[in-house]
N, C-alpha and C positions, 0 to 999 in steps of 0.2 A: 132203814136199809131197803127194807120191802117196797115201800111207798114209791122212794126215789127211783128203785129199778123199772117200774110201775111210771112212774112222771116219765122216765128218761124214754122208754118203750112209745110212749102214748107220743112224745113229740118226734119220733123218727118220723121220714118219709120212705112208704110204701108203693113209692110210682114206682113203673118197671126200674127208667134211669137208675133212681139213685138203688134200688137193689141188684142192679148189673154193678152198679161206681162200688158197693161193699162187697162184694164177691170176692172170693180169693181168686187168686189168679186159674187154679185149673177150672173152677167154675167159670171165670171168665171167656176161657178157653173155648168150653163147651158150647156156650150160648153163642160165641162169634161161629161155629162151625155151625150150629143149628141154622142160624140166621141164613149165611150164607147159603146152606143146604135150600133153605127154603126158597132162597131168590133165584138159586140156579134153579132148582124144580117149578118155578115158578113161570120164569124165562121160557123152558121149552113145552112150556102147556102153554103159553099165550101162542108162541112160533109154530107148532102144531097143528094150533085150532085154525090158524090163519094157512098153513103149507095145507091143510084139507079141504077148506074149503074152497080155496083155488084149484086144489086138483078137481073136486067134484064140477068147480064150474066151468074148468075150462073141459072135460069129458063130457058135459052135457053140450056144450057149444059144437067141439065136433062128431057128436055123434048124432046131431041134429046135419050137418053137414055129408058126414057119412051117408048116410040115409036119405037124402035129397033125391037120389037120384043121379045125382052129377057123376061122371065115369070116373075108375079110379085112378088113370091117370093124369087126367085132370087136379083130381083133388090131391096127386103126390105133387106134383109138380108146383100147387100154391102152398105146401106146408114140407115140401122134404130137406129146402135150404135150410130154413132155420124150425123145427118143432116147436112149440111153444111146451105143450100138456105131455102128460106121460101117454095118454092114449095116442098124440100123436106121434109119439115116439116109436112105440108099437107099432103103428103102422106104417108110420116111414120103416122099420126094422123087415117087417114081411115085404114093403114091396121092393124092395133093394134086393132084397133074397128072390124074389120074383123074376125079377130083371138079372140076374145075373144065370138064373136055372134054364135061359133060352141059350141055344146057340145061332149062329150066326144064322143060319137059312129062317129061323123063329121057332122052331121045335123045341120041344119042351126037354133039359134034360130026365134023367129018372130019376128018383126019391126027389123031386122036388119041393112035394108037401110036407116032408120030413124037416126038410133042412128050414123051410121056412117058418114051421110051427116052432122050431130050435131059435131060430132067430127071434121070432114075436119073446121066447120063454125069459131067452138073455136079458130081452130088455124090461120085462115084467119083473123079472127077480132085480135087477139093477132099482125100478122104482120103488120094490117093495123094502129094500135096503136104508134107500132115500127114506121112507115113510115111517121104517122101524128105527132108526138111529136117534137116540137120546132116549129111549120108551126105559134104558137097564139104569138109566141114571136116576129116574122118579122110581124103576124099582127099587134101586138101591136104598135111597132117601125113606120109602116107605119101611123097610124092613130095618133098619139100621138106626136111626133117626129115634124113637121109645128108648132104645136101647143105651146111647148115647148122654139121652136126657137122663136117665135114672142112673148112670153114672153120673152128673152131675149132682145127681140127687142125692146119692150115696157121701161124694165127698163132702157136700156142703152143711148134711146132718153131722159128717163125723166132726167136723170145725164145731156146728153147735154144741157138743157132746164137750169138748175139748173147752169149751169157753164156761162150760157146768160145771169143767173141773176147775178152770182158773176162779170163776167165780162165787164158786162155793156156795150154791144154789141153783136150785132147783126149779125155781118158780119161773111160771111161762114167760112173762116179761123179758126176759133174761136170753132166754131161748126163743125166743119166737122171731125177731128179727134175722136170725140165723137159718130157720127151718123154711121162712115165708122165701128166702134168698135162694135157698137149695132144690123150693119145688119151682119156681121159673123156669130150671133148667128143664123138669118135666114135661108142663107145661110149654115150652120151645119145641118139644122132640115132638109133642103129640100134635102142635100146629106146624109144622112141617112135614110129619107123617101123614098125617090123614089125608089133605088135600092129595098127595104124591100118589099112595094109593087109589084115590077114587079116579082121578083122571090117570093114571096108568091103566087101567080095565075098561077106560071109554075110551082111550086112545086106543090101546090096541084092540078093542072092537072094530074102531073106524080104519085103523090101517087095512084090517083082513077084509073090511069089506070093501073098500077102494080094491084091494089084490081081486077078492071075487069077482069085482065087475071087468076089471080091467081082463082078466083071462077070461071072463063071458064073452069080452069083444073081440078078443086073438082068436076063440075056436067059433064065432061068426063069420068073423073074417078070412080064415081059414076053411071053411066050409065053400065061400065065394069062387074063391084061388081053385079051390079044389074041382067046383063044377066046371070054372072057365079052364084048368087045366083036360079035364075030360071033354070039352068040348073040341079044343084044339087039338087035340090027340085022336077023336074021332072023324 
């Protein structure tokens, strides 16, 4: 009896496959939510790395621009129809606010530099919005994701426990095809968690610092407005 539970053990297959194909159903369960968890976390860590890097490059493009020398209303006038970057978002936002704080004769009206810095903010917190959205869904996965799996792990021991009573023994042969099935689900939660969390903490590293730089350019920019307002007013 021993032997044979032993032969029968010895010839199962131990690919992932065929111990997803013996799983009970809520094991089954678990491991398609994992999987998924991990594809979706996965999805917005590739779309991230790629939405960052193109903000980094296109703020390095105009702020190489910026800095040229070339007047500001020149340089609204080739980027204010359509923005491309979030930087130029911001500064199309100040100089609209700019151009509207003149009245007719060109006088500057008062709290100008208020309203305009309110304006640059709007649109900084609008990208920082853009930058942060999907960051709670890799949180989610990390935090949840262990948890998940060792409920897997939990039901799929109790099946092995259940098959010790129908089988009336004890010997690992017996149980082992059962317990090897139940920690997959572990093993799922803990490869779907890990990655979620590390690139959650470099992602939102990279967000806060995209927001740093991008308000470093709004109170540069704002510091400009602010002289050529004093100028015009003297």
């Amino acid at each position: 009896m021993e032997s044979e539970a032993i032969n029968a053990a010895g010839q199962m297959d131990f690919g992932l496959l065929a111990l997803f194909i013996r799983s009970s159903f809520i094991v089954k369960i678990v491991m398609i939510i994992l999987i998924v968890a991990s594809i979706w976390a996965w999805s917005i860590v590739i779309a991230k790395l790629r939405q960052y890097k193109a903000a980094r490059a296109q703020a390095d493009i105009f702020s190489q621009m910026f800095w040229s020398g070339q007047p500001l209303e020149e340089i609204y006038e080739g980027v204010g129809a359509s923005p491309d970057g979030d930087m130029e978002r911001i500064f199309v936002a100040g100089m609209k606010e700019w151009r509207k704080s003149h009245f007719q004769d060109g006088q500057v009206m008062s709290g100008a530099n208020a309203r305009i810095e309110r304006a640059m903010n709007v649109s900084i917190n609008s990208s920082r919005d853009l930058w942060e959205s999907g960051l709670m869904v890799l949180a989610t996965v990390g935090s949840t994701a262990p948890f998940i799996g060792l409920f897997g792990t939990v039901w799929g021991i109790k099946n092995s426990f259940q098959d010790i009573a129908t089988a009336q023994s004890t010997n690992l042969a017996v149980v082992a095809p059962g317990i090897a099935e139940a920690l997959v689900a572990t093993a799922l939660g803990l490869v779907a968690a890990i990655p979620a969390v590390i690139f959650y903490n470099k992602l939102t590293s990279d967000a806060e610092r995209l927001a740093i730089d991008h308000e470093a350019f709004a109170d540069e920019f704002s510091l400009l407005l602010s002289r050529q307002i004093d100028q015009e007013r003297g």
